[in-house]
N, C-alpha and C positions, 0 to 999 in steps of 0.2 A: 892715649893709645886706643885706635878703635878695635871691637872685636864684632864680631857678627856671631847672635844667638838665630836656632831654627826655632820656629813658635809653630803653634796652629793657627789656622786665619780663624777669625768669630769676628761679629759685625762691628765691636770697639774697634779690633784691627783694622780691621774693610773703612770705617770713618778715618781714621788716624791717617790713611795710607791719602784720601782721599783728598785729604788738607794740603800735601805737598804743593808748590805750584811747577814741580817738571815732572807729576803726574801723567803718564798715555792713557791711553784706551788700551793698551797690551799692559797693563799693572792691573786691569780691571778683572774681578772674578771671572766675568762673563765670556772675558776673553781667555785666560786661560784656563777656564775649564772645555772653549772651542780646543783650542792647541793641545791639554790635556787625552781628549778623546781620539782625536785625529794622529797621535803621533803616540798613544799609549804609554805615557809617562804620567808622572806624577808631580803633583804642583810642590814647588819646597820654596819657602817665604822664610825669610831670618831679620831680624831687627838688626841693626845698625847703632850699638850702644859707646859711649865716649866717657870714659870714667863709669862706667853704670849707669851712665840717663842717656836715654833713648833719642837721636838724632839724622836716623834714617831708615830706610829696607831696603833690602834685596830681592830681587824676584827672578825663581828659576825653577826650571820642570828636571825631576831627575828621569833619565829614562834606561834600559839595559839593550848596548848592542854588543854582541861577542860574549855572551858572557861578563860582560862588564858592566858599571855605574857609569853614567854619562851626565854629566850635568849641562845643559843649555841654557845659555840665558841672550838668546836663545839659538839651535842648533841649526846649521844651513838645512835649506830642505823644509823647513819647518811654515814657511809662509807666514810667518812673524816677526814683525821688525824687533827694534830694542825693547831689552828689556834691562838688565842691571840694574840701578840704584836710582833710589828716590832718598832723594841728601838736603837735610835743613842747608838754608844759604852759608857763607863759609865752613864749612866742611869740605876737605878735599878731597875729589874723584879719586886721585893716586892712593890716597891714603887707606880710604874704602876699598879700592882695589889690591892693595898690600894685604888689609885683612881679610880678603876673601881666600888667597891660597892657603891660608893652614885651615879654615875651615872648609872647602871644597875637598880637599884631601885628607882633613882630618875626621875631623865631626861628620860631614856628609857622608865618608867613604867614597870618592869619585877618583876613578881614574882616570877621565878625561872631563875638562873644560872650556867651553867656550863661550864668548861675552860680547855682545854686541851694546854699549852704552850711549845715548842719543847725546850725553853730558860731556864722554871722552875723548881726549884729543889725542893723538903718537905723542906729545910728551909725556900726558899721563902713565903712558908704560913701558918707557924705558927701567929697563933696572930690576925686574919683577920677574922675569925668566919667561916670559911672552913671547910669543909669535903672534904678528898680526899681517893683514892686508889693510889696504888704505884703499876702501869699501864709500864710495861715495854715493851720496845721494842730491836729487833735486829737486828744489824747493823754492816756493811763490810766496813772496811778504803780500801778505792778502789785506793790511794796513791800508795801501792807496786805494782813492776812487775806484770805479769801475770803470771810466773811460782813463785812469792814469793803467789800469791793469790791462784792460785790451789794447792800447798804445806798446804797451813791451815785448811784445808779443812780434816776432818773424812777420813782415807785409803780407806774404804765403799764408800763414796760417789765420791771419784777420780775413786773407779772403775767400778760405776755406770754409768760415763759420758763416762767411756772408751769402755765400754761395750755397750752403746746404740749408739756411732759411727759404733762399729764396726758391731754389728746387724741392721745397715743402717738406722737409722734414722735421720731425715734430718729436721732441724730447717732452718724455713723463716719467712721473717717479712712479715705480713698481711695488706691489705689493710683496714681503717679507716670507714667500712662502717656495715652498719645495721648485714648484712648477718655472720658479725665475731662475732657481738653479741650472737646473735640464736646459734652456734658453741659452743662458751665459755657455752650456759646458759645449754645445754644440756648437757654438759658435767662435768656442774656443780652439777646438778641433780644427777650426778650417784656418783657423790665423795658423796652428803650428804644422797643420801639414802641407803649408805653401813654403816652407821650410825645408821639408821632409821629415819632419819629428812629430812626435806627439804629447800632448799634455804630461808633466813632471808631476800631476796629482789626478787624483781621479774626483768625481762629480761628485763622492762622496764628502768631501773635504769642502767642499761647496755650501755643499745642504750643513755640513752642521756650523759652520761659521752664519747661516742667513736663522737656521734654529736656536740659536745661541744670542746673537747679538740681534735679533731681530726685533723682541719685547722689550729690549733698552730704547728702540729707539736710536743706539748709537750708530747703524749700518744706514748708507742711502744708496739706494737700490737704483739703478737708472736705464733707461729704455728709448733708441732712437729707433722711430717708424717711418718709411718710406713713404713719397704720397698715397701710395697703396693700401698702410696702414701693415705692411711684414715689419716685422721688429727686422734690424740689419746689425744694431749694434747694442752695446751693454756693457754696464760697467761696475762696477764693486767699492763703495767709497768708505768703511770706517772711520767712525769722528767721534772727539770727545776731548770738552776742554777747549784746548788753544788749538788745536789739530785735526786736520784731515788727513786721508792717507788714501791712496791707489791702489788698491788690494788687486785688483784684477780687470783690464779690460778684455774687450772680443768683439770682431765682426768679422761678417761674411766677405768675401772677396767681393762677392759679386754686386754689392751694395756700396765699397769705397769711395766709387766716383762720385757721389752723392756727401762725401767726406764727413761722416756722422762720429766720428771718434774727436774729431777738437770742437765740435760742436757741444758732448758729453762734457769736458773738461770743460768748457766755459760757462755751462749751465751748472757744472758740482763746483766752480768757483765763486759765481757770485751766489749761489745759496748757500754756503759755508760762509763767506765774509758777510749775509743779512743773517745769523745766526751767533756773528760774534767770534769765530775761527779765525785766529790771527795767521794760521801758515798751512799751507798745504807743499804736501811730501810726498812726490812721486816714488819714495823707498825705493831708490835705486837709481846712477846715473846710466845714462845712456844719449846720444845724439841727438834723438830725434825728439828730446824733451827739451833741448832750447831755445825753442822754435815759441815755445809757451812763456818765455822772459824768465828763465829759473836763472839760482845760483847753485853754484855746485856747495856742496858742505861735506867735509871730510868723516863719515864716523870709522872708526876701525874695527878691524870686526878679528878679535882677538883669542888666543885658546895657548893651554898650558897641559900638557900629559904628565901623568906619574913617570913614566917611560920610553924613550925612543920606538921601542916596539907598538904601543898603541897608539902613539901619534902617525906610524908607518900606517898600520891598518885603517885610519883616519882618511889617510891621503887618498891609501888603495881605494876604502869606500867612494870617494868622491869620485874617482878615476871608473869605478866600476859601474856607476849609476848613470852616468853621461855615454859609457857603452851600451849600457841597458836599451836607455832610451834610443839611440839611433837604430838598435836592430829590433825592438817592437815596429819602428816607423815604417821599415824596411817590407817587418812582413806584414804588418797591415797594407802597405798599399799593393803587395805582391796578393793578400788576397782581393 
């Protein structure tokens, strides 16, 4: 029977975690101490024990909304993919996920849950008193050649990248510091208010995910310049291990026709795969991602309340932040 203990992290832990092989880059300190700051929670890590010996962890930030405990592992809004369990091989997800409710509600004290596991499938949580959506993402076996990986790829989008070689634009990797933030956030701006909306985070959230993961090493920072030399586009790649990730792109409108965004994606693919990165995760599906030869991959993205009432105000929050943001949009361009 498994149970999950809360520990403190210390660096035996931080190795122990480190040896998994369905380790992320979001189980890394570095990473949640970004997530910790940016969203003013607290990290809560719990070992994964089977009879008394140690056969996995758990990783989740508690945070307080309403007066309440909120556990995420991790919570929408959050700008962080999976996080859940890191489980020796045969060890079951379901099983691990059975013992996390009486700890979440018990031991932690949380009124609300929610779980995003890169490991879980909808069978895994039938039966557990879950609610979930079936939360897809898309993803590049970065395994093949590099002329088998541009081959998969939309005829459009192969002649996008050929196209913005040859109209001279020139991808560099950027330096780890404040001033790439400011770059990206503006540039972000104008992707969303071709929209009419605006950014879902602020610039600050930016800077400390590039002050954070920047001295690992594990963030790659990327920069496409016009033959002019204006930066036009920009992109955010977290990696670590078997994985890359898409944390955030942006360009200017006025720079598109020059097509510097599949150009970025072709330059953060094949230096992830001469780096040893077996998959790249656009963390999230969407259309216009498979144009780039993805597969879709199912995760669920799952959550359990003490209470019908706090799972209502769960909703309402979600409902309430997607009005927010349309009337910020509104009157910024009114001003």
């Amino acid at each position: 029977m498994l149970r999950l203990h809360r520990v403190q992290p210390d660096a035996a832990l931080w190795a122990d975690r480190a040896a998994y092989p369905d380790r992320l880059i979001f189980h890394t300190p570095e990473w949640l101490r970004f997530v910790a700051e940016c969203q003013r929670a607290e990290p809560l890590l719990a070992t994964v024990t089977d009879g008394g010996q140690p056969v996995g962890h758990f990783t989740g930030l508690m945070s307080r909304r309403y007066g309440m405990r909120i556990l995420g592992s991790p919570m929408a809004g959050w700008t962080t993919s999976y996080l859940g369990f890191l489980l020796r091989d045969g060890v079951s997800r379901r099983s691990a996920l059975g013992a996390l409710m009486p700890f979440a509600f018990g031991e932690a004290g949380a009124a609300h849950l929610e779980i995003r596991d890169r490991g879980c499938t909808p069978a895994d949580l039938t039966g557990l008193g879950l609610r979930w959506d079936e939360a897809p993402t898309a993803v590049i076996d970065l395994n093949p050649g590099e002329d088998a990986l541009f081959g998969a790829m939309a005829s459009a989008c192969r002649r996008n990248i050929r196209k913005a070689e040859k109209s001279g634009v020139v991808v560099e990797e950027a330096d780890a510091d404040p001033a790439f933030a400011d770059e990206f956030y503006d540039q972000l701006r104008d992707v969303f208010a071709k929209q009419n909306l605006v950014p879902t985070y602020s610039v600050e959230r930016v800077r400390s995910l590039i002050r954070h993961l920047g001295p690992s090493g594990r963030v790659l920072l990327l920069r496409a310049r016009d033959p002019e030399g204006r930066s036009i586009a920009t992109a955010i790649l977290p990696w670590y291990h078997r994985a890359m990730y898409f944390w955030g792109g942006a360009s200017y409108r006025s720079g598109q026709h020059l097509r510097p965004n599949e150009t970025l994606i072709w330059y953060a693919l094949r230096w992830a795969r001469a780096r040893g990165v077996t998959e790249f995760d656009f963390v999230g599906g969407n259309a216009y991602k498979e144009k780039y030869g993805t597969t879709e991959v199912v995760v669920p993205w799952a959550r359990r309340s003490r209470s019908p009432l706090v799972a209502h105000l769960r909703d309402a929050a979600k409902q309430g932040f997607a009005l927010k943001q349309r009337t910020v949009a509104r009157l910024t361009a009114a001003r």
